[in-house]
Backbone as JSON Lines, residues from 0, in Angstrom:
{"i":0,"aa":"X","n":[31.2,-21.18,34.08],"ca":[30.5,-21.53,35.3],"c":[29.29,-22.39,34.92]}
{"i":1,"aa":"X","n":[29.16,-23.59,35.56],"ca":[27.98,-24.32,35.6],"c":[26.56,-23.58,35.68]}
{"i":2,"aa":"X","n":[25.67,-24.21,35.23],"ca":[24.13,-23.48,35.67],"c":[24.11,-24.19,37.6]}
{"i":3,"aa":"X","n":[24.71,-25.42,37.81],"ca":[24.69,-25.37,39.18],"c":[25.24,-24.42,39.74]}
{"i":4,"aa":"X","n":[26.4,-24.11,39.74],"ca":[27.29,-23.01,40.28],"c":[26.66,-21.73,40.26]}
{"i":5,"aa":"X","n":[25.74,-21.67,39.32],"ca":[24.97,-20.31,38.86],"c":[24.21,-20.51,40.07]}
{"i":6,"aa":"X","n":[23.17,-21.46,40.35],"ca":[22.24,-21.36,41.11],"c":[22.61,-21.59,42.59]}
{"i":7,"aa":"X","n":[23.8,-21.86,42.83],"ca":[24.57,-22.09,44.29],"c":[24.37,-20.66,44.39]}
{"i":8,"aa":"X","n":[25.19,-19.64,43.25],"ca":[25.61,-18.62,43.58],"c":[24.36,-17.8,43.73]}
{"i":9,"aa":"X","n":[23.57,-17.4,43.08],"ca":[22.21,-16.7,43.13],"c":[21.48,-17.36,44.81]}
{"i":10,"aa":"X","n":[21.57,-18.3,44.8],"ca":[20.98,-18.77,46.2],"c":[21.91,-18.3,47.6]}
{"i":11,"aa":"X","n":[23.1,-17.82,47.36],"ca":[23.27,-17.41,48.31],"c":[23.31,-15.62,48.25]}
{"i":12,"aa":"X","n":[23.13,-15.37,47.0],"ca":[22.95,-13.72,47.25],"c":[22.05,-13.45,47.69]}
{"i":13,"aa":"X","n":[20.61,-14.41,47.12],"ca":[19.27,-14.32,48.23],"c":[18.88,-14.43,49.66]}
{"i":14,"aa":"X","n":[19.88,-15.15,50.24],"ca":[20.37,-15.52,51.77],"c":[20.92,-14.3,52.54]}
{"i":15,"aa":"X","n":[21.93,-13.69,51.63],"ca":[22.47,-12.34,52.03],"c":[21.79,-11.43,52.03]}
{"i":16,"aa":"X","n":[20.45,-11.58,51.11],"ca":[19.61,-9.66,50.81],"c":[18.8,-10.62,52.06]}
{"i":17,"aa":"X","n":[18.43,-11.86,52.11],"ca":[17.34,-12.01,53.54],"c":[18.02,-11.32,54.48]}
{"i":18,"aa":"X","n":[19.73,-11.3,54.86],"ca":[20.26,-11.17,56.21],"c":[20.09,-9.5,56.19]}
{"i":19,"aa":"X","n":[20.2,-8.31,55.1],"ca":[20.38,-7.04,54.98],"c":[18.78,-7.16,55.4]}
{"i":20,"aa":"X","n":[18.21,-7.32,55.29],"ca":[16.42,-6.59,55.3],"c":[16.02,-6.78,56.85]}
{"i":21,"aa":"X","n":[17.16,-8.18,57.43],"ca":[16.3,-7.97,58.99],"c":[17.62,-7.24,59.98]}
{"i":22,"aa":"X","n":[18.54,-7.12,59.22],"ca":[19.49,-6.26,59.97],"c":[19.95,-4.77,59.63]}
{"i":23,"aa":"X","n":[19.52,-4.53,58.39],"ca":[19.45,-3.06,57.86],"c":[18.21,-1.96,58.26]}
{"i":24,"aa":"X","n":[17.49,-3.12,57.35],"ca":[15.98,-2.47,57.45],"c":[15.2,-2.31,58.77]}
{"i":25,"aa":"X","n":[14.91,-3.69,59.58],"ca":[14.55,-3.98,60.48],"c":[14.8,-3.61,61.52]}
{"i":26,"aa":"X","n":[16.25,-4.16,62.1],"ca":[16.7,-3.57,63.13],"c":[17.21,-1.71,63.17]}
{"i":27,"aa":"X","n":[18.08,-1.55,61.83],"ca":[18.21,-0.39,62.07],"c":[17.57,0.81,61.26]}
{"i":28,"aa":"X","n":[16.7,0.46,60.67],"ca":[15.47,1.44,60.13],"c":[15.93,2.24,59.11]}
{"i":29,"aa":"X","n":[16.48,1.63,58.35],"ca":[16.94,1.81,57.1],"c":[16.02,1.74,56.0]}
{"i":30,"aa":"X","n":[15.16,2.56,55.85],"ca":[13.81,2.33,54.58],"c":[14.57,2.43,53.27]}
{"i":31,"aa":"X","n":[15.87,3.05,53.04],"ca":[16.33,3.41,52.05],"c":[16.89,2.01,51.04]}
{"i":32,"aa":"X","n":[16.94,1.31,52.1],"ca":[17.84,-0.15,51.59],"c":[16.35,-0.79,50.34]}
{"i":33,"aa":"X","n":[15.26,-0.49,51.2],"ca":[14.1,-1.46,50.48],"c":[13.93,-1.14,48.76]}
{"i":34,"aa":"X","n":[14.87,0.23,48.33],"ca":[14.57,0.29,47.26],"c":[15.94,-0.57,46.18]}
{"i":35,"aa":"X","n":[16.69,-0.81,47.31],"ca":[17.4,-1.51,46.62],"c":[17.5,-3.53,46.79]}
{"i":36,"aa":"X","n":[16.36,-3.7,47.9],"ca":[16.82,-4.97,48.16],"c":[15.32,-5.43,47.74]}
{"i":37,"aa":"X","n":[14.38,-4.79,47.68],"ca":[13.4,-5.27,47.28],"c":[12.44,-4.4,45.62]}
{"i":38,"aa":"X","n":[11.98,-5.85,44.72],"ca":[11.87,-4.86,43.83],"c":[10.47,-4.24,43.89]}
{"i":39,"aa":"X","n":[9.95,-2.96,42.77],"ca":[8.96,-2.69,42.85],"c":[7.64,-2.97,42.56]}
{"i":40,"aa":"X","n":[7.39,-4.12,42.22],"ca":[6.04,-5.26,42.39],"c":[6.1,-5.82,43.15]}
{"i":41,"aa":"X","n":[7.33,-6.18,44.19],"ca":[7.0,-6.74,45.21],"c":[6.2,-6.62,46.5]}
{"i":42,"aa":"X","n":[5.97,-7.64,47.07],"ca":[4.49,-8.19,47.49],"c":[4.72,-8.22,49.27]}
{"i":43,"aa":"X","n":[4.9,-7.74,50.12],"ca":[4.85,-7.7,51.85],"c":[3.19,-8.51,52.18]}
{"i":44,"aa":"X","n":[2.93,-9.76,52.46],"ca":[1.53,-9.89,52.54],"c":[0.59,-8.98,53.97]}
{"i":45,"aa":"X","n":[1.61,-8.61,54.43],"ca":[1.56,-7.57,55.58],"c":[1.3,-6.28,54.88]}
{"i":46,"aa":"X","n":[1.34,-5.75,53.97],"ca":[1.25,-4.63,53.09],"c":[0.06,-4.13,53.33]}
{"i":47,"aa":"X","n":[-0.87,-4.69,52.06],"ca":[-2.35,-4.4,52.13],"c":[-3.15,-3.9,53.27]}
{"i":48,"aa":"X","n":[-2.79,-4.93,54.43],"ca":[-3.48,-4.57,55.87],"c":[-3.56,-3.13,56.34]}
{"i":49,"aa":"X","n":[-1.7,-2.87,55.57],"ca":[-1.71,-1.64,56.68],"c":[-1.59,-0.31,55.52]}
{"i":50,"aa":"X","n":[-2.36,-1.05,54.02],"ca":[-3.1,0.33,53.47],"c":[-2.44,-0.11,52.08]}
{"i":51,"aa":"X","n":[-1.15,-0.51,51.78],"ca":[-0.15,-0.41,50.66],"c":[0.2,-1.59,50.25]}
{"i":52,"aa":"X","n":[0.42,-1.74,49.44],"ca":[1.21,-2.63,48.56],"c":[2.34,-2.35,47.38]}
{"i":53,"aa":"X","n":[2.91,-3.02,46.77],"ca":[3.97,-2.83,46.29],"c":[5.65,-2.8,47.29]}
{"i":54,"aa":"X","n":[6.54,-1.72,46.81],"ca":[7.44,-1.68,47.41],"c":[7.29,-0.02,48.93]}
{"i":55,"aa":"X","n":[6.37,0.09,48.57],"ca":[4.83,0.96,49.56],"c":[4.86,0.32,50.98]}
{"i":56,"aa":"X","n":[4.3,-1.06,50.74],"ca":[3.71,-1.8,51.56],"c":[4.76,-2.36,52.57]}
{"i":57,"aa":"X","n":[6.32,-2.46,52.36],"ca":[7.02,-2.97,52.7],"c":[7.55,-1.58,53.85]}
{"i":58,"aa":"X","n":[7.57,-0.3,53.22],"ca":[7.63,0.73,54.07],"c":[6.41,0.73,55.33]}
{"i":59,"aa":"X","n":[5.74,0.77,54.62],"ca":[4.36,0.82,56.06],"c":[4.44,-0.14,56.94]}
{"i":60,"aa":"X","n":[4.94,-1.83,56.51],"ca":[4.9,-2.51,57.61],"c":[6.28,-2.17,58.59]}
{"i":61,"aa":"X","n":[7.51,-1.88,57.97],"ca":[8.45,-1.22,59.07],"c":[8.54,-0.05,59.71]}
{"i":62,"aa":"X","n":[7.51,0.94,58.98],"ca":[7.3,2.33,59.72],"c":[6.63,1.55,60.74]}
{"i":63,"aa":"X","n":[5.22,0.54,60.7],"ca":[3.97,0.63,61.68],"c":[5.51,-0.21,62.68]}
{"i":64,"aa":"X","n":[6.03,-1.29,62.54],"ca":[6.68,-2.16,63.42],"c":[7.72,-1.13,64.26]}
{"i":65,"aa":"X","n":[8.65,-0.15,63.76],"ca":[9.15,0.22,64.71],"c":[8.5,1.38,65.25]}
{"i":66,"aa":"X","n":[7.32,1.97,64.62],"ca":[6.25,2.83,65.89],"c":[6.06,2.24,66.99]}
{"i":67,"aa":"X","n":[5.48,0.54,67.05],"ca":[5.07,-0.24,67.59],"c":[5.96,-0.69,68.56]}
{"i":68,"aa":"X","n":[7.1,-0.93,68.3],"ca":[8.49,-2.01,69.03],"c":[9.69,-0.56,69.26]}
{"i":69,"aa":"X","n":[9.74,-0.43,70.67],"ca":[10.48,0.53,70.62],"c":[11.54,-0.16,70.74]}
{"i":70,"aa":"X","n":[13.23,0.51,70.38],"ca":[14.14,-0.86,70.27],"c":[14.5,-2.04,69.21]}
{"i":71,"aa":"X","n":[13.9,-2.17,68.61],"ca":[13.4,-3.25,67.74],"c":[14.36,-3.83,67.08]}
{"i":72,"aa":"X","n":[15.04,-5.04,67.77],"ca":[16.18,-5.54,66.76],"c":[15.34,-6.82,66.42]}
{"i":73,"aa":"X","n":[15.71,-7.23,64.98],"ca":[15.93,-8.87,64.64],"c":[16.99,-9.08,64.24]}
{"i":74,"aa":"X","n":[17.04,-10.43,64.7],"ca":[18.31,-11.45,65.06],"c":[17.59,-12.73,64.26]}
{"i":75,"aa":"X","n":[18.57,-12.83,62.88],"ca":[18.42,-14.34,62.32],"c":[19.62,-15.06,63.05]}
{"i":76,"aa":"X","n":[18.55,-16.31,63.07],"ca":[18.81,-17.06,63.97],"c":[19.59,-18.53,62.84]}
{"i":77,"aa":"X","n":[18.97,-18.55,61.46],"ca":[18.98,-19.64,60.96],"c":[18.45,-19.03,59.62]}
{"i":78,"aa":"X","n":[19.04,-19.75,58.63],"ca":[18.32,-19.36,57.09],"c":[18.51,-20.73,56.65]}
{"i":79,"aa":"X","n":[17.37,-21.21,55.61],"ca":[16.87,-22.34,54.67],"c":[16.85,-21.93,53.39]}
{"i":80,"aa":"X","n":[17.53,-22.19,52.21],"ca":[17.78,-21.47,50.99],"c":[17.74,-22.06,49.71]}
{"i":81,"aa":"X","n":[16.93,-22.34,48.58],"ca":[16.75,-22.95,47.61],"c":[16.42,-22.3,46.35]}
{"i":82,"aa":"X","n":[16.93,-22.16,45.84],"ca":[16.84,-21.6,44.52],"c":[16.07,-20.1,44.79]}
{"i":83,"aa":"X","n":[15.25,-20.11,44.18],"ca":[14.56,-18.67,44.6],"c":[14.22,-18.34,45.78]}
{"i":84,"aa":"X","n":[13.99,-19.35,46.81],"ca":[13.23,-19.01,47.93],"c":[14.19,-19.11,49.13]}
{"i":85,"aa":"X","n":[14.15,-18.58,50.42],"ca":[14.74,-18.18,51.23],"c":[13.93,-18.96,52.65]}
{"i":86,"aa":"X","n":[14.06,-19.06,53.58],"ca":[12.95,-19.06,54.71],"c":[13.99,-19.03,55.99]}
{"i":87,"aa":"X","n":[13.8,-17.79,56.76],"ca":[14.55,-17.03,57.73],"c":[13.69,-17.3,59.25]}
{"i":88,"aa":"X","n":[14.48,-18.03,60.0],"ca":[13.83,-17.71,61.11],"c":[14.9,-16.98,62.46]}
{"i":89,"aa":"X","n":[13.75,-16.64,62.65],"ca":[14.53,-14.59,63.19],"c":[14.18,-15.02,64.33]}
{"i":90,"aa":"X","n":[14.17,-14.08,65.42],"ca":[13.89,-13.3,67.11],"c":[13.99,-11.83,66.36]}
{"i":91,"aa":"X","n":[12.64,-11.79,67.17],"ca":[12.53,-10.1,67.32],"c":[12.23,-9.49,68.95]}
{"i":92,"aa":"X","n":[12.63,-8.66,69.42],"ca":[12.62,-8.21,70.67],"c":[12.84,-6.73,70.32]}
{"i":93,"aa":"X","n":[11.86,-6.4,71.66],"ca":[11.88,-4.58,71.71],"c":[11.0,-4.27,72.73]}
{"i":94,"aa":"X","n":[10.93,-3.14,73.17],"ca":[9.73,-2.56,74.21],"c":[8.42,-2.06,73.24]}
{"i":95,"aa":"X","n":[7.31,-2.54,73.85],"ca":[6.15,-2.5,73.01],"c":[5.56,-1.32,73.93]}
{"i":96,"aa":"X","n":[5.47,-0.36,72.59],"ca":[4.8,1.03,72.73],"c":[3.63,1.32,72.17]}
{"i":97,"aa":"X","n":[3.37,0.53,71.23],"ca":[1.91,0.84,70.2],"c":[0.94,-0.98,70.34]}
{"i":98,"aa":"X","n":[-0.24,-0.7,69.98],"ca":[-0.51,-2.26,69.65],"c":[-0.01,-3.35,68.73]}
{"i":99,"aa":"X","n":[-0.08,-4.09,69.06],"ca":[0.68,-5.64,68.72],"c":[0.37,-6.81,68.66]}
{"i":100,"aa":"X","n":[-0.81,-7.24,67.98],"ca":[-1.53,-8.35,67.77],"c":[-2.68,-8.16,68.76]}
{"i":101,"aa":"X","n":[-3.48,-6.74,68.81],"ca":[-4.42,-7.24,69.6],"c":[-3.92,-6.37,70.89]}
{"i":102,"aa":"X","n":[-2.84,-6.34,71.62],"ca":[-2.71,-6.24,72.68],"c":[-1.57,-4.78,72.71]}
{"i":103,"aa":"X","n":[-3.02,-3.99,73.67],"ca":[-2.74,-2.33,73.79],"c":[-1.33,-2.12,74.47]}
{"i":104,"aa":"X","n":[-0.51,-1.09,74.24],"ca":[0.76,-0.76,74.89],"c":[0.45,-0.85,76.01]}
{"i":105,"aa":"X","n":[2.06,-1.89,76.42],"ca":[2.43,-2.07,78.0],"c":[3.14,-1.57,77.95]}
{"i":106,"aa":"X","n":[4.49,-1.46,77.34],"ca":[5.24,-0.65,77.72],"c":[6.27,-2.03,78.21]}
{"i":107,"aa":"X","n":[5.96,-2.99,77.88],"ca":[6.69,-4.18,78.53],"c":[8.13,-4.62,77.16]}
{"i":108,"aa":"X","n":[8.99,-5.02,77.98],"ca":[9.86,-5.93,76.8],"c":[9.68,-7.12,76.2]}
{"i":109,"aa":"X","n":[9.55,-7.45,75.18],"ca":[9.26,-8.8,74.94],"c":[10.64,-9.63,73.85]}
{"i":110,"aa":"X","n":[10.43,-10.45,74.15],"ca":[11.27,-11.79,72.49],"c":[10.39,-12.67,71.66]}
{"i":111,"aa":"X","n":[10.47,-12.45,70.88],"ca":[9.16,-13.59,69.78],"c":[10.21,-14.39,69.18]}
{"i":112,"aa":"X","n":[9.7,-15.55,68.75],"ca":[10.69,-15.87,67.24],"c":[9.36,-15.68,66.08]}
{"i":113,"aa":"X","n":[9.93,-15.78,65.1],"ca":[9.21,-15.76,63.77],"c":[9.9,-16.49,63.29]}
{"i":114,"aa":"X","n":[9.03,-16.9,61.6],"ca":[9.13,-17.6,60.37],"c":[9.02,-16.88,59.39]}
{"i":115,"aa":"X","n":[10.27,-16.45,58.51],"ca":[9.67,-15.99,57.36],"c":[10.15,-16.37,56.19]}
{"i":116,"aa":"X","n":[8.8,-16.48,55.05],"ca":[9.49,-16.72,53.87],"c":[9.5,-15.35,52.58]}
{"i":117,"aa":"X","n":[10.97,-15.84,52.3],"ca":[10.94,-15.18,51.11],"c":[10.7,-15.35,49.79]}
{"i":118,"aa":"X","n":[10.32,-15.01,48.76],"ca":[10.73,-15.3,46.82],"c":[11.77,-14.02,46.66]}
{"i":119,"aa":"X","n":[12.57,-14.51,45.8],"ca":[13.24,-13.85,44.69],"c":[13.63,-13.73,43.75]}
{"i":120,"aa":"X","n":[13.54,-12.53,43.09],"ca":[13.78,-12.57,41.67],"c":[15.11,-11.81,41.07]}
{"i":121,"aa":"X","n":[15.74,-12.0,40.66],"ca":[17.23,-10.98,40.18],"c":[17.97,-10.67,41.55]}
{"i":122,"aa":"X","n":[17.69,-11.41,42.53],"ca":[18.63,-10.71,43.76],"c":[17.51,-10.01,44.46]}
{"i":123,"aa":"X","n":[16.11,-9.66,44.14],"ca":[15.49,-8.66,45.0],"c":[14.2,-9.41,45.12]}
{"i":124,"aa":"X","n":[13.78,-8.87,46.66],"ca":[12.82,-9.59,47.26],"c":[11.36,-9.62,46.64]}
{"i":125,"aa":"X","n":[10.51,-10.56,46.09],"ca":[9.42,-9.83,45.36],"c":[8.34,-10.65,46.58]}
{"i":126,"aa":"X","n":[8.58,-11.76,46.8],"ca":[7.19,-12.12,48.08],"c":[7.77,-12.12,49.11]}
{"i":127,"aa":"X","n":[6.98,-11.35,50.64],"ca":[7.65,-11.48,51.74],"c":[6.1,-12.56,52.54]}
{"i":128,"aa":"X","n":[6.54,-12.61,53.1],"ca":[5.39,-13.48,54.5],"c":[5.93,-13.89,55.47]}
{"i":129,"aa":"X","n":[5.47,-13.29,56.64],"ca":[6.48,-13.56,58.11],"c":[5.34,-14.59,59.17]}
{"i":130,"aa":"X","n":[5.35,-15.33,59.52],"ca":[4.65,-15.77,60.64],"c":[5.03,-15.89,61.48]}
{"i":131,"aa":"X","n":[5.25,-14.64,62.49],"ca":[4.99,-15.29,63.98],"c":[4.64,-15.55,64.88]}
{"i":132,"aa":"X","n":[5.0,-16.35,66.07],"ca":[4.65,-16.46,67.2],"c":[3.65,-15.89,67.94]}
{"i":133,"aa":"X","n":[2.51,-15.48,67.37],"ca":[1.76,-14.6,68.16],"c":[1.4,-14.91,69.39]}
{"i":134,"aa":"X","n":[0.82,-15.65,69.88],"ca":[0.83,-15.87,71.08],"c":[1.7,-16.05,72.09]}
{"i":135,"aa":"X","n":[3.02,-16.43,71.63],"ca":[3.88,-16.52,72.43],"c":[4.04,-14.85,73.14]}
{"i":136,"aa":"X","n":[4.21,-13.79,72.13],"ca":[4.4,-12.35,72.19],"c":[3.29,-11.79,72.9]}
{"i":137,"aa":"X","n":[2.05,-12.1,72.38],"ca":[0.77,-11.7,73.28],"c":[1.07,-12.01,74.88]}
{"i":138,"aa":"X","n":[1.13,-12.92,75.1],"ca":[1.71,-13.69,76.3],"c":[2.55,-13.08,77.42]}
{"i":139,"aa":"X","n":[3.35,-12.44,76.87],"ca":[4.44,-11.31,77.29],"c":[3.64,-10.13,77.53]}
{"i":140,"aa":"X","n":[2.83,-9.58,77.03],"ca":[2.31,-8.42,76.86],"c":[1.12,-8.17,77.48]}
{"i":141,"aa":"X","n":[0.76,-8.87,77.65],"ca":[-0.72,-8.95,78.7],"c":[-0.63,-9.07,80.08]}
C-alpha cells in the first residue's frame, strides 16, 4: 500500500470516529464510546470551562449538553477531511431545559448548526473545538 493510500485510508477512519462521537456520543449518550474514540490527553476546548480536561473534559461537556438539551440529537450534515484533521458541520436540536449560552430555561425547541473541528492521532480524537451558532440558538430561546 502506498503512503497515499495510507493517508486516504487513515483520513477516512477519522471521518468515521467524527460521525460515531456526534451520533453515539452526542445524540445517544453513549459516554462509554469516548474511551474508545477519543484518546486520553485529549483536549475538548469546552473542557476546562466546565471544570475538566483531558478525556474528563469531554465527559462533562456531554453530561452538561444533554442536562441542558432535552432530546438532543446531532445530525452531520457535511464532513471536510485532511490528513489528521476533520471539520464537521452538524445541526443540533433539542428542548432546552438548563442554560444555554446565557439564556435561562424556556423549555422551548430549538435547531442550531455548528462548526466543528477535529485533530487526530492513531484514529482517536485528541483536539475537539465546536463553534456554534450562538446567536442564532439564543434567538430561539429568548
Amino acid at each position: 500500500m502506498s503512503t497515499t493510500e495510507t493517508s486516504r485510508e487513515a483520513t477516512e477512519v477519522n471521518r468515521a470516529v467524527a460521525r460515531r462521537f456526534y451520533e453515539e456520543v452526542v445524540s445517544q449518550g453513549r459516554l462509554e464510546v469516548l474511551d474508545e474514540i477519543v484518546a486520553e490527553d485529549g483536549t475538548d476546548a469546552a473542557g476546562p470551562a466546565l471544570g475538566g480536561g483531558g478525556r474528563a473534559g469531554f465527559v462533562q461537556h456531554i453530561t452538561w449538553l444533554r442536562q441542558a438539551v432535552e432530546g438532543v440529537t446531532a445530525t452531520v450534515t457535511d464532513t471536510v477531511a485532511e490528513d489528521d484533521r476533520v471539520v464537521v458541520y452538524w445541526t443540533i436540536e433539542g428542548v432546552q431545559r438548563g442554560e444555554v449560552f446565557g439564556a435561562p430555561p424556556s423549555g422551548r425547541r430549538f435547531v442550531g448548526q455548528s462548526i466543528s473541528t477535529i485533530r487526530f492521532r492513531d484514529g482517536q480524537i485528541i483536539e475537539y473545538e465546536v463553534l456554534p451558532d450562538r446567536l442564532g440558538i439564543v434567538q430561539q430561546l429568548v
